[in-house]
N, C-alpha and C positions, 0 to 999 in steps of 0.2 A: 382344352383348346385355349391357346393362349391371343387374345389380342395383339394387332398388331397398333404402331403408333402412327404409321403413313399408310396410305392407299395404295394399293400393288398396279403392278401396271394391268393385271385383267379389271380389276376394280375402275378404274381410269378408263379404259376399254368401255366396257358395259355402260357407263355413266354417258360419255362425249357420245356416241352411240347415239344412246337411247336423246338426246340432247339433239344430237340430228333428226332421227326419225321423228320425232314429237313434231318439230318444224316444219317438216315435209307435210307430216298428219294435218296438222294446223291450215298448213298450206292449200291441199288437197280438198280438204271440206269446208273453206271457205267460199274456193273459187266452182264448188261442183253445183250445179243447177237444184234449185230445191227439188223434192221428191213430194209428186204427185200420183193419184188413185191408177192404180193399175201401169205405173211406168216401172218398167225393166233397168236394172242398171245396166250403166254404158260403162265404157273407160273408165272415165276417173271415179267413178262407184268400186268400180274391179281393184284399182289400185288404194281408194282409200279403204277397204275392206283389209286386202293384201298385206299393205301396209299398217296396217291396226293388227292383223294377228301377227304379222313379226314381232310390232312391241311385247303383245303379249305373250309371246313364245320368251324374248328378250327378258321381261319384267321375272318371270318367273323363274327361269337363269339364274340373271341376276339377283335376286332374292334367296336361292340356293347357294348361291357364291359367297354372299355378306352374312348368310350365316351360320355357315363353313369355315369364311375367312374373316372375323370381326375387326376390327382397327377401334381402339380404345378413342374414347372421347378426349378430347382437347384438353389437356391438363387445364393450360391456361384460360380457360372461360372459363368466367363466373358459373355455379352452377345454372342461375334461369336460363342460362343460353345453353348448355350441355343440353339441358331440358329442354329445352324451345327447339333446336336444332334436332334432336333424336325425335321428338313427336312429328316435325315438318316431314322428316325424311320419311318414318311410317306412314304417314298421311299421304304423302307422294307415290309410296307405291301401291296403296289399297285405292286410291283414285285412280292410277295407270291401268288396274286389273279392272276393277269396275265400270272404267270407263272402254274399254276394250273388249269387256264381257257382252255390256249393255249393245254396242254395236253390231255383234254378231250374231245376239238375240235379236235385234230390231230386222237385221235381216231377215234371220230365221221365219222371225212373225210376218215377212212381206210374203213368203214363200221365193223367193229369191235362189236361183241356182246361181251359185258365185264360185267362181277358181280361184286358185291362189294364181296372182300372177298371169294368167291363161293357161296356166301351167297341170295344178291338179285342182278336183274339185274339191271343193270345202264341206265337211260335211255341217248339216243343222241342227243348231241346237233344238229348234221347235218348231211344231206344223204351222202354218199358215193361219193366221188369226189378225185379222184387221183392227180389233180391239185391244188387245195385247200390244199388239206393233204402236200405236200411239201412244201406247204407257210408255212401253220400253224408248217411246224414241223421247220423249220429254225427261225423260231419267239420265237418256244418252246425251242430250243437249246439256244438264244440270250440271250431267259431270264433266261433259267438256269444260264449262265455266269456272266450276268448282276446282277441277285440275290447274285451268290458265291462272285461277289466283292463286292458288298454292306455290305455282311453277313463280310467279310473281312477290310473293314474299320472299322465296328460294333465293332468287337471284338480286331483289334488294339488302337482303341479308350479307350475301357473300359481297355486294361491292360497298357496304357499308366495313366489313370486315378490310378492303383493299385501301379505300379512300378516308375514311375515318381511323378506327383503330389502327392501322397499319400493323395488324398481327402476322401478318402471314398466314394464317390460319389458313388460305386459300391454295398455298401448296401443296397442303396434303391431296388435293385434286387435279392441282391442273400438272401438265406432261414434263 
């Protein structure tokens, strides 16, 4: 399997994607009402749930695609940045699964009947455990954080690449 040198356009796909959905996520469990003893999720529980297993349906895709289809690293960077950039992006998507896994565990542990969408039901990872559900959700909160800084040097990265070095480097992503 040979490397490729640019990003294909499914490649490009799956990234701006997932680049939406993150935001919508972000979005969604910002503005959702905290979660207290014995409350059922409403709407935007249903859809930040929803919305979390598409990522992860996506993440895992995607993750089958990149490495299926690999695109070689930047000739022109320095090694520490080949390096820096290839560990960020692993890190990005063992945070995206983790943090998608954790979520659907914290349901699980609510005891929680949740639909995709209203659509089908979701089935559970684990029975109903009040103890559990507070771990998994402090793990679930860590890695939302843990992800937003990741997702945050990501993108200081790449508009350092646009406004400082002016490599172009940022082509091989954008459309």
């Amino acid at each position: 399997m040979t490397a490729r040198l640019q990003y294909g356009g499914t490649a490009k796909v799956f990234h701006w994607l997932m680049v939406a959905l993150l935001l919508v996520q972000y979005s969604i469990g910002w503005l959702m009402p905290d979660i207290h003893r014995g409350m059922k999720p409403g709407t935007a529980m249903t859809f930040h749930i929803s919305v979390g297993i598409t990522i992860l349906i996506l993440i895992v895709v995607r993750f089958a695609w990149r490495f299926t289809h690999p695109v070689a690293p930047e000739s022109s960077l320095p090694p520490w940045q080949r390096l820096a950039s290839e560990a960020v992006h692993w890190l990005l998507y063992a945070l995206v699964l983790v943090t998608t896994v954790t979520g659907w565990l914290f349901a699980s542990f609510r005891g929680w009947s949740i639909s995709y969408f209203f659509l089908a039901p979701m089935p559970m990872l684990a029975g109903d455990n009040a103890a559990a559900g507070r771990a998994i959700d402090g793990l679930h909160q860590a890695m939302e954080l843990a992800l937003l800084v990741v997702i945050g040097i990501h993108i200081a990265a790449a508009l350092i690449h646009i406004f400082v070095y002016r490599d172009r480097i940022m082509q091989r992503m954008l459309p």
